[in-house]
Every structure is written in C-alpha cells, then in structure tokens.
C-alpha positions in Angstrom: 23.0 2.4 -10.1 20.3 5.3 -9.9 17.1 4.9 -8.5 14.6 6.8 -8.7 11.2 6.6 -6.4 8.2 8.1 -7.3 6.9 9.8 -3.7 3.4 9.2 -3.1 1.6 11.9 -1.1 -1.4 14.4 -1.0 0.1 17.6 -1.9 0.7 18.3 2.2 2.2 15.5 3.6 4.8 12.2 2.6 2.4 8.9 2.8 3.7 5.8 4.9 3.8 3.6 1.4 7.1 6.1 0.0 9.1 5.4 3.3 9.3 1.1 2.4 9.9 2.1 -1.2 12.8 4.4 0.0 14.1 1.1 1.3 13.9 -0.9 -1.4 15.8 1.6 -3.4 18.3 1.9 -1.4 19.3 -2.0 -2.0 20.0 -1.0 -5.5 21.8 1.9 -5.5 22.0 5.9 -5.2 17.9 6.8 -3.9 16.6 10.0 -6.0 13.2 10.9 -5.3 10.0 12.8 -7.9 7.8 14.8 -5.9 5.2 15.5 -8.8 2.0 17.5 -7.4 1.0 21.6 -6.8 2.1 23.5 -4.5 4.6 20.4 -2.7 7.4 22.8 -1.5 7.1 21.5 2.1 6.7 17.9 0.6 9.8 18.4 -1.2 11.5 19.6 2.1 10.0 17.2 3.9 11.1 14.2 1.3 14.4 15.6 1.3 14.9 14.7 5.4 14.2 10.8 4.7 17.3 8.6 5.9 19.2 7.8 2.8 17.6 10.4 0.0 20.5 12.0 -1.9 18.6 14.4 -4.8 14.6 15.2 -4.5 12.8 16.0 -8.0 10.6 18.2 -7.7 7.9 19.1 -10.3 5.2 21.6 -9.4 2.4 22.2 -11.8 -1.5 21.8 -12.0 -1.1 19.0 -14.5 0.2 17.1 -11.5 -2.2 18.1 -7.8 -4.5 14.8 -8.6 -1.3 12.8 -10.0 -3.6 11.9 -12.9 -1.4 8.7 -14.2 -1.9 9.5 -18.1 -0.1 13.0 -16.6 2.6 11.9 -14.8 3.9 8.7 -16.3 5.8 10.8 -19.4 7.7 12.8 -16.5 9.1 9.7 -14.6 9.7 8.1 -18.3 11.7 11.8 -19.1 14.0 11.4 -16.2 14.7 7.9 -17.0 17.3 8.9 -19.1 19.7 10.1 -16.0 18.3 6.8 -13.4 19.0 3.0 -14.2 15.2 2.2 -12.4 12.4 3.5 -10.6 10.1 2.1 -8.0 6.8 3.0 -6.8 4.7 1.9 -3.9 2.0 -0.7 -5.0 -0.8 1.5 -4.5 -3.9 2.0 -6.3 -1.6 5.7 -7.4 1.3 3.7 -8.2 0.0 0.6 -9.8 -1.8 3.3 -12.2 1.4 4.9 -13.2 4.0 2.1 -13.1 2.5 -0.1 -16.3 2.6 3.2 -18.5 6.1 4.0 -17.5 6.9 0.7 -18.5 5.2 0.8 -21.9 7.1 4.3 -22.5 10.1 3.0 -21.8 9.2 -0.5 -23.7 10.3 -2.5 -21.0 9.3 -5.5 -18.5 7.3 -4.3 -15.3 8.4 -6.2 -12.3 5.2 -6.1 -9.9 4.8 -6.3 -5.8 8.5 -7.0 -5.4 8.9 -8.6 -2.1 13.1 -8.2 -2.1 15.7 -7.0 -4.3 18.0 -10.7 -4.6 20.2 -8.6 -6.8 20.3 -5.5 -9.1 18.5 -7.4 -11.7 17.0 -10.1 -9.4 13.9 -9.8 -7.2 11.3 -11.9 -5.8 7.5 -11.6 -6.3 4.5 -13.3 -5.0 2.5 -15.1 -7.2 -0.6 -17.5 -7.0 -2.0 -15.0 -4.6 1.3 -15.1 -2.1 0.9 -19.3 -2.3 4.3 -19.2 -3.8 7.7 -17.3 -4.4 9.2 -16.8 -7.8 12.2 -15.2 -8.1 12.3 -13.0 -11.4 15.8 -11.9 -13.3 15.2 -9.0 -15.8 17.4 -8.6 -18.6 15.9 -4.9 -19.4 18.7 -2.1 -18.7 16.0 0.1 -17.4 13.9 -1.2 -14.6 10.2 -0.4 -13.2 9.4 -2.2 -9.8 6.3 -1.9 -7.9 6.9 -2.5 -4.3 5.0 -4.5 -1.1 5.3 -2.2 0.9 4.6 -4.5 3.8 7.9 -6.6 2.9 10.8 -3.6 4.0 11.0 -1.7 7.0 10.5 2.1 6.5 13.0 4.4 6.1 13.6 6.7 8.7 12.0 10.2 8.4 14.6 12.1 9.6 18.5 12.0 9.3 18.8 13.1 5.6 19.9 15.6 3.7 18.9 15.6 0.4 19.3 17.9 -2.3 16.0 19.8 -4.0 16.0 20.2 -7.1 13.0 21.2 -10.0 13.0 19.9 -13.1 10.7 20.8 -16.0 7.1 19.9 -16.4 5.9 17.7 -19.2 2.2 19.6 -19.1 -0.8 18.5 -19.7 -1.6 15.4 -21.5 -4.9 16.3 -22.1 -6.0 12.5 -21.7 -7.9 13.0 -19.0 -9.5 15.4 -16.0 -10.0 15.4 -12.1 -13.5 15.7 -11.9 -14.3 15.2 -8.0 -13.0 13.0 -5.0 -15.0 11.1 -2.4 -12.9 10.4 0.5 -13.8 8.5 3.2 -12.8 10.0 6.6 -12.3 8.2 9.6 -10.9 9.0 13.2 -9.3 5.5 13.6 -6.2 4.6 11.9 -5.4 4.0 8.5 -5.5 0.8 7.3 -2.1 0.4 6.0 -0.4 1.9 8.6 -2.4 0.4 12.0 -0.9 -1.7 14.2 -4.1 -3.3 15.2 -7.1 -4.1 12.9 -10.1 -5.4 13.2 -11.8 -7.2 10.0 -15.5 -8.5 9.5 -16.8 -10.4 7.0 -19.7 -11.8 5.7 -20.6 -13.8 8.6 -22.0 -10.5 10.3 -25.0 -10.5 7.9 -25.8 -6.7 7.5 -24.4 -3.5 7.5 -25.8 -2.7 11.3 -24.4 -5.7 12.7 -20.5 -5.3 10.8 -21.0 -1.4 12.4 -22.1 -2.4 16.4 -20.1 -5.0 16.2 -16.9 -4.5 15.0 -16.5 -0.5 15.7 -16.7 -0.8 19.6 -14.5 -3.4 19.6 -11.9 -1.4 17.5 -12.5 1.3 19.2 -11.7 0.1 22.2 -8.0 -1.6 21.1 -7.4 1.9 18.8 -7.8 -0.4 15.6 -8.5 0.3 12.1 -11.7 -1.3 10.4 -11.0 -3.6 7.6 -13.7 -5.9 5.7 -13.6 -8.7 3.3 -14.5 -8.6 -0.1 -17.5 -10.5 0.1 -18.5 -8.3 3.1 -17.4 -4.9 0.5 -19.4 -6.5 -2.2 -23.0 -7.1 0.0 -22.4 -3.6 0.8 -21.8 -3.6 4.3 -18.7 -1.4 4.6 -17.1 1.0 1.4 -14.6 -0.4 -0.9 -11.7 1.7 1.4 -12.3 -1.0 4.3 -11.4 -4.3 1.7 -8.0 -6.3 2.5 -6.6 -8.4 0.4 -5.7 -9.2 -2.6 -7.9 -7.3 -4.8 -8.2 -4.7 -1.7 -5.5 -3.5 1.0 -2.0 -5.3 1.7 -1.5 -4.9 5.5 1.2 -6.3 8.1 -0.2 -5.2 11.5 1.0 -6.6 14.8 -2.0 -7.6 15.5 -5.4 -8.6 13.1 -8.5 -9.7 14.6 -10.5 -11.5 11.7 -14.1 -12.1 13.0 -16.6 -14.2 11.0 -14.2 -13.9 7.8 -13.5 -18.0 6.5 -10.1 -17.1 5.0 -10.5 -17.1 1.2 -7.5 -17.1 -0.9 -7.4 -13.4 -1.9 -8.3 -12.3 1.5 -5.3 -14.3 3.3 -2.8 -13.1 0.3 -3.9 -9.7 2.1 -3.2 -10.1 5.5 -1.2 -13.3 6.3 2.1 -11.4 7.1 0.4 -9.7 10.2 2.8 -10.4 13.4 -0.7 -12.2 15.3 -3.7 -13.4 13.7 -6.8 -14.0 16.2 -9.4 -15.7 14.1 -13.1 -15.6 15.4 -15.5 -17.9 13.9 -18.3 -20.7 14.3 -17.0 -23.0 11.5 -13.7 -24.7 13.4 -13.0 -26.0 9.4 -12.6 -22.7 8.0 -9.3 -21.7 6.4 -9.0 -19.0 8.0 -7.7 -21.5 11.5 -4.6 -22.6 9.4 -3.1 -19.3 9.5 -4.4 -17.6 12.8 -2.0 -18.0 16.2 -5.5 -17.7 18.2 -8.3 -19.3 17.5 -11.6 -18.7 19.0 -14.9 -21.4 17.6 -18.2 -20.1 18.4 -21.0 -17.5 17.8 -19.5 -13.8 16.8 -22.8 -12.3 17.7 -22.0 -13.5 21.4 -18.4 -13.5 21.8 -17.4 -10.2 20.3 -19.7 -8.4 22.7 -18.6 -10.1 25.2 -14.7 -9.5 24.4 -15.8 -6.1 24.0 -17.0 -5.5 27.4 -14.0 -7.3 29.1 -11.7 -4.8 27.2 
C-alpha cells in the first residue's frame, strides 16, 4: 500500500504535527510525502531526511504559500490515483483539507485516528474520547486524519527520500489570503510543550489569568493554555484553548488551575503523562483524572507555588 501524507509546515520549516502522521503511515504501507507551499525547497529537503520517507512530492506555486484548502485539496485528490490513502495531521490546516479530498474522491473520511488496527481498520474516539470505536472502511481509497498525540514521532533524521515535483493544479479561484494574525509567544508551543500550564474560568479576568498563570509558567518553561470558557470571557485568544473544540495536547506534565474539567476540555488533555489539578471545589471533575490534587484558593496557592519554584 501507498501512502501518502500531506506535510504541514510554514513554507520554512516541517511542523511537529507531520512527524506523528509519518508514523501512522508507516503502519500501512510505503510513506510518500506532498510538500505543497512557495518557495519549500529546503522543506522538501528537509522532509526528505524524516526516518522512513521514501518519495517527497513537491509542488511549488503561489496557489499554494497560505495552503488555502479550496487550493490544495484537487492536488492531493490528483495524486490519489498512484497512493491507496493519505493522512493528514488533525489540525485546523488539515481538518480544512481532508473532508474535500474526501468528497473529491467520493469516499468515507475516517477522522482523529487513534491507531491503524489494520489496513482498513482503525480506531477513533468518539463521545468526546468517553469511548473507543473501532471503524473498518470498505472504500479502496482512504483519507485519515490523525491524533497526533496517539503515535510517537518519526525521527527527523535517518532518511533518504527521494524529491520529486509534480505539476500544479493552479488556482481555484475559490478563495484569497487576505491577511494573518499570529500570535507570538516566547514560551513553547502548545502542542509540542512538555509542561503546560492551563487557567480557566475560576481566575475571573484577564489580569488575574495573566499574573497568575504566566509567572508560574514561566518559571517551569511551560506553555499557556486556557479553557474554553476562559477563551470565550475573553481572558486569553482563541490560540491558548485545549480541548476538544481547541488544542489536543499530551505533555508530561499539565497543571490545570481553577479549570472544573468539562467534557470537551478533558477530551483535550487527559492523555498528558501527569495531571496536577488546582482548585477550591474538591467535587469538580477535573479530581477524577488528575494524579495530584491540590483543594483550595488559586489566588493563594499559585503565588505561593510560584515563589517556592
């Protein structure tokens, strides 16, 4: 079997989320990779030295430096007709491109695989990660979105993969870039940290969430993360949310201070190696998954946590 991974990056660099997907392909078969963008020759080289790659795709035009989904989708569905399945990383980027792939292809999207039980045969959460199912697809073409939390990450060096460009499909002329607003941030990012520290609503205010939970993350090298209901009163941008409807993350460690532990927010973090839990109500959901719990006031104990750090 061919597979084929679409290679998220930022026209300079390989992100984190292609190395797990990498993985996953390679449980199915021979691991080709599409590095779609402008001007991605040293991502092309740079794909081509990830631990199991055998061919890199490369296709370098305009139509494809803000990989505008209504663009790129006809591509991967074009090179379909040489690869028996392709995976992407389930990202905001790749959740945008995978459906329309599928519809091109008029076949079954299998979403947020969790492992590959079998060429056709893969398990998915569902009921926000509550339960397993395992789903068997009889389509001859496959497109898989993958968690990348779930498989370890391919090794960025060690292979020797073959570059190779193909022919642009243009322009759709379905949509424009018209700007970015990227948050920037010296700390980690949040799908990649190894430590995180999360707030929620608990904290009250934007001020508090910020002299709060910044010095504390500071001081352990931690990302920021939020939860929804602290995104939606506007205490932190949409970037910081985890969970369901936000960020997946796995950390090896993630602090959770004043969050309660809804549904969508544990579906979003619950696979991190240690949970420490901070929060007043000793009822709150968020106790039944955390390995260390702390009951009490936030506003005194994470000062003082900080300043024993």
């Amino acid at each position: 079997m061919k597979t084929l991974v679409w290679v998220e990056h930022d026209n300079q660099s390989v992100k984190d989320a292609t190395l797990a997907v990498v993985t996953a392909a390679s449980k199915l078969g021979e691991v080709h990779l599409l590095v779609a963008g402008e001007g991605v020759a040293a991502v092309a080289q740079e794909a081509a030295k990830i631990a199991g790659v055998g061919k890199v795709h490369v296709a370098d035009d305009a139509a494809y430096g803000h990989a505008l989904a209504e663009n790129v989708a006809p591509l991967v569905a074009a090179l379909m007709d040489s690869h028996d399945a392709v995976l992407f990383p389930a990202t905001t980027n790749g959740k945008n491109i995978a459906p329309r792939v599928a519809a091109l292809l008029d076949v079954m999207q299998v979403s947020d695989i969790l492992s590959v039980e079998g060429p056709d045969t893969f398990t998915r959460p569902i009921y926000a990660g509550n339960a397993i199912a395992t789903v068997q697809t009889s389509d001859k073409k496959l497109v898989l979105t993958v968690r990348g939390t779930a498989f370890a990450k391919a090794e960025t060096s060690g292979g020797s993969g073959v570059v190779e460009a193909v022919s642009a499909t243009g322009d759709a002329g379905l949509s424009s870039f018209v700007s970015a607003e990227i948050a920037k941030s010296v700390r980690p990012e949040l799908t990649s940290a190894k430590v995180i520290v999360s707030g929620g609503r608990a904290l009250q205010n934007g001020e508090n969430f910020h002299a709060l939970i910044e010095p504390l993350a500071d001081k352990l090298g931690a990302a920021v993360g939020a939860s929804r209901a602290a995104v939606d009163a506007g205490y932190v941008p949409n970037d910081y949310q985890v969970g369901q409807t936000g960020k997946i993350v796995a950390p090896e460690v993630y602090i959770a201070v004043g969050i309660s532990g809804a549904i969508q927010h544990l579906a979003g973090m619950k696979d991190s190696k240690t949970i420490i839990a901070i929060n007043k109500d000793e009822d709150a959901p968020i106790f039944q998954v955390a390995d260390i719990g702390l009951v009490g006031d936030l506003f005194k104990l994470v000062p003082e946590l900080t300043e024993k750090l």
